[in-house]
KEKE-3310 file (N, C-alpha, C; in steps of 0.2 Angstrom, whole numbers, plus 5000, padded with zeros to 4 digits):
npx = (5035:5033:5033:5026:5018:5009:5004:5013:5002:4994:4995:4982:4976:4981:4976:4964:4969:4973:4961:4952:4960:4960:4946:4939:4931:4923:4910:4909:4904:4903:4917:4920:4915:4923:4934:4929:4932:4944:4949:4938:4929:4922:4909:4908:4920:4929:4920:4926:4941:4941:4935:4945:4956:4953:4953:4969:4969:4971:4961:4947:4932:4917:4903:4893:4882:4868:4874:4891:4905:4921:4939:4955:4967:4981:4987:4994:5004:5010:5013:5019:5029:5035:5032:5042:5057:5055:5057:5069:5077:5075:5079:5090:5100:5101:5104:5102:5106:5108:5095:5090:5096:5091:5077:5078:5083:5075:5064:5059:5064:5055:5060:5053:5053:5064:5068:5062:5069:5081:5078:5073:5085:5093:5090:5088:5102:5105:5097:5107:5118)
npy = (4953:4944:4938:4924:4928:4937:4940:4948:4962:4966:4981:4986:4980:4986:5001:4997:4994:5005:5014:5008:5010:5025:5029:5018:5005:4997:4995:4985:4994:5006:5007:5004:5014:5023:5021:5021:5038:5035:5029:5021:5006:4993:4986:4973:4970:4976:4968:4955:4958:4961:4948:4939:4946:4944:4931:4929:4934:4948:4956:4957:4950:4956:4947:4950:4957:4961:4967:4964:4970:4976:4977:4984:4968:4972:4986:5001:5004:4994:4986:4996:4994:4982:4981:4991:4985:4973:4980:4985:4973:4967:4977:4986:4979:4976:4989:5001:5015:5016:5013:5026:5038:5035:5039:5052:5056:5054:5063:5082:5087:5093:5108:5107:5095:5088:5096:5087:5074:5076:5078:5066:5056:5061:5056:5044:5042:5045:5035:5023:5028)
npz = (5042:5030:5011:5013:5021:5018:5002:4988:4983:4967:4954:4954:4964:4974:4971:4975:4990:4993:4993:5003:5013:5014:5015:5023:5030:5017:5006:4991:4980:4986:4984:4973:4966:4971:4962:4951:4948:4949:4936:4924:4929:4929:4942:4942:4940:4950:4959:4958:4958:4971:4978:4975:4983:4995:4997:4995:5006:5010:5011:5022:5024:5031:5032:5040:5039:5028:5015:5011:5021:5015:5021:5025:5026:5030:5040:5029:5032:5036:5024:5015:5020:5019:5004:4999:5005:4998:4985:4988:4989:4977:4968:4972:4977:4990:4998:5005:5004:4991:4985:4992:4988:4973:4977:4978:4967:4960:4958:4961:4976:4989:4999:5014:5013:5013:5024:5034:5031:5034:5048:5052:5048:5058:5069:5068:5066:5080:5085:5083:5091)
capx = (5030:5036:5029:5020:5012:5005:5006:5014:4998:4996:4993:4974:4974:4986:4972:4961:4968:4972:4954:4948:4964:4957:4939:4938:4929:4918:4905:4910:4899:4909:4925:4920:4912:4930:4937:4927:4936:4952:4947:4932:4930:4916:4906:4908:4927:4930:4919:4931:4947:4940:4935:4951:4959:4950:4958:4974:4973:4974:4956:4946:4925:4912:4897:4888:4875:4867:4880:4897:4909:4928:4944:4963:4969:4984:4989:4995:5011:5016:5013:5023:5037:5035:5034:5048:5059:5056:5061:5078:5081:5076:5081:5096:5104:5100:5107:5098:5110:5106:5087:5088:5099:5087:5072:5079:5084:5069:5061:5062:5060:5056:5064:5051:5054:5073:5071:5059:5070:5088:5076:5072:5091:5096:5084:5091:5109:5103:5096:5112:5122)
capy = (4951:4940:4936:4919:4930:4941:4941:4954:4965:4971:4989:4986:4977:4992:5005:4997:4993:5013:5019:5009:5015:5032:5029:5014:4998:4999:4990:4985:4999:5011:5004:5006:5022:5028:5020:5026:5042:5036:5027:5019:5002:4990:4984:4965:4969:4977:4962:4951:4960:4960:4940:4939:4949:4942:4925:4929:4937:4958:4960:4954:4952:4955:4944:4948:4961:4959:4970:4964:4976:4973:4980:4977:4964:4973:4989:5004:5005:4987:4985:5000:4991:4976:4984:4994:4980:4969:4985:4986:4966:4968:4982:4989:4973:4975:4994:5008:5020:5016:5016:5033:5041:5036:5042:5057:5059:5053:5069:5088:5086:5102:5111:5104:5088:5090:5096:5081:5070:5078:5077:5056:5053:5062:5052:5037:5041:5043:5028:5019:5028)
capz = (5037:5023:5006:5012:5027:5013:4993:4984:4978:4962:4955:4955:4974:4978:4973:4982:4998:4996:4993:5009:5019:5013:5016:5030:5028:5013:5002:4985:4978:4987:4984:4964:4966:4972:4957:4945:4948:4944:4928:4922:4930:4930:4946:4940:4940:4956:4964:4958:4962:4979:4981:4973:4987:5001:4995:4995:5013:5007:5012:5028:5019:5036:5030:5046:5036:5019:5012:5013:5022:5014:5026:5021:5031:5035:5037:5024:5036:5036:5018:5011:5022:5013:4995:5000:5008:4991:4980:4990:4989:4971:4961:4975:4980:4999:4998:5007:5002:4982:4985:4996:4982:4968:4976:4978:4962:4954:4957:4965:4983:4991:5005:5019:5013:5015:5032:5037:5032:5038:5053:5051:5049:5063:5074:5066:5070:5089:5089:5081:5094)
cpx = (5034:5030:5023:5015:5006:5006:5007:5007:4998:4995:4986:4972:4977:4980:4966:4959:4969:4968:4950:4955:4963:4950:4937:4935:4923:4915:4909:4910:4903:4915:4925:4918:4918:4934:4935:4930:4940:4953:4942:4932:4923:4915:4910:4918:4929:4927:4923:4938:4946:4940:4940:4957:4958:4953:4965:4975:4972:4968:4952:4938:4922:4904:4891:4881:4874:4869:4886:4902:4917:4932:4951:4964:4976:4987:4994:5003:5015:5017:5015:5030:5039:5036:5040:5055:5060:5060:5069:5081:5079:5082:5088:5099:5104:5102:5102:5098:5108:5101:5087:5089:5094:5079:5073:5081:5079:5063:5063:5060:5061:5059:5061:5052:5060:5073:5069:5064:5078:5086:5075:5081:5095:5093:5086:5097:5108:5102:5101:5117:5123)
cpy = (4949:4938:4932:4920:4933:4941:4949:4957:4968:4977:4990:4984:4983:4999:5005:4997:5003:5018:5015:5010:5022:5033:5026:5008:5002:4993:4990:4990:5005:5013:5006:5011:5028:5025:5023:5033:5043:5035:5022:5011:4999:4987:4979:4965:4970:4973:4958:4952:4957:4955:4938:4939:4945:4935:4925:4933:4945:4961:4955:4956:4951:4953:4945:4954:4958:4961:4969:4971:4972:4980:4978:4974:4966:4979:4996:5005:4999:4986:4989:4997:4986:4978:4987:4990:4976:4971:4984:4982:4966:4971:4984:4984:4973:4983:4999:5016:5020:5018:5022:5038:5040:5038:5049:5063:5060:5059:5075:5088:5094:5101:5108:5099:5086:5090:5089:5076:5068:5075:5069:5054:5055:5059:5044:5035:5041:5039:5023:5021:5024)
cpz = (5031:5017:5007:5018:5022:5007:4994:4982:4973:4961:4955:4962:4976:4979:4976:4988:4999:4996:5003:5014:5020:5018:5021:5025:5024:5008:4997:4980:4979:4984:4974:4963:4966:4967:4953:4943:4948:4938:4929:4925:4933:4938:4949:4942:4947:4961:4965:4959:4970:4983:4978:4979:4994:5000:4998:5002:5012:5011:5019:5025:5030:5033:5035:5044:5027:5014:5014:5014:5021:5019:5025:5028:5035:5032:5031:5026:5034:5028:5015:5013:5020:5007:4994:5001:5001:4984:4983:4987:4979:4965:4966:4978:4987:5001:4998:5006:4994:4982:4988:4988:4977:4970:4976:4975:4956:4953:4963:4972:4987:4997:5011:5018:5016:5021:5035:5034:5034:5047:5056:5053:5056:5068:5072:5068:5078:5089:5088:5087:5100)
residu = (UNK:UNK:UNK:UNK:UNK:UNK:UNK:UNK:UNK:UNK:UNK:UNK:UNK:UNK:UNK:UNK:UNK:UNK:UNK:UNK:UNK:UNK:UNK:UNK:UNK:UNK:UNK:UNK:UNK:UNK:UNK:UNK:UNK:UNK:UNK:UNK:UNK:UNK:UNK:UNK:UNK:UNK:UNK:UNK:UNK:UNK:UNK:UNK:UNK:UNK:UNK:UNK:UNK:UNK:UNK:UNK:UNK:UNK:UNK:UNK:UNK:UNK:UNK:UNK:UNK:UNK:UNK:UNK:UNK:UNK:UNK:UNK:UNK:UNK:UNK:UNK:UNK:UNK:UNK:UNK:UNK:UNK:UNK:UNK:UNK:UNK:UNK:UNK:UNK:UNK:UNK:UNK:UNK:UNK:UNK:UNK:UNK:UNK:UNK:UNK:UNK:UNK:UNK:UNK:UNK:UNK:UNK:UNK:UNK:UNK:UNK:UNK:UNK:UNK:UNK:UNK:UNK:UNK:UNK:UNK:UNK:UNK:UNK:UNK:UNK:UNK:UNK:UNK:UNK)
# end
């Protein structure tokens, strides 16, 4: 997936592709009903985010009721690996080992975490062998 398959979302398209990866395909109404509980945010705005979004590809609108149902158009998998991928080539000059190290540093990572991801790497090296 490359940028001109998908824009970069911003942090407003980002909370909303993550309230309907939470909740599934949802109205508008919805969709701001779960933002309202993050911070206060008008109707009028989140309609326009979303035919915003639907534009640019983020969101997939089903007109086939009298309620439109919006759905991202691509998964919360591919699109973490896109934003993630950008950050490397950005901020870590291509370097997995910089980006690993500063997540790791940026905050306390508990002891389950550790093992899960002593457990990733080792499943990583098997597959390099």
């Amino acid at each position: 997936m490359s940028a001109s398959d998908h824009p970069m979302p911003t942090d407003r398209e980002l909370t909303i592709l993550s309230i309907l990866w939470d909740i599934g395909p949802a109205t508008v109404r919805q969709v701001n009903d779960a933002m309202n509980q993050l911070q206060p945010t008008g109707y009028t705005t989140t309609l326009k985010l979303m035919q915003i979004m639907t534009e640019k590809r983020l969101l997939i609108r089903d007109e086939s009721s009298f309620k439109h149902i919006y759905q991202p158009a691509i998964s919360q998998e591919k699109t973490q690996k896109f934003l993630v991928g950008d950050l490397l080539e950005k901020a870590f000059s291509g370097s997995a080992e910089k980006l690993v190290m500063q997540a790791l540093a940026a905050r306390k990572v508990s002891p389950a975490e550790l093992t899960k991801i002593k457990k990733l790497l080792d499943n990583w090296e098997d597959k390099a062998k």
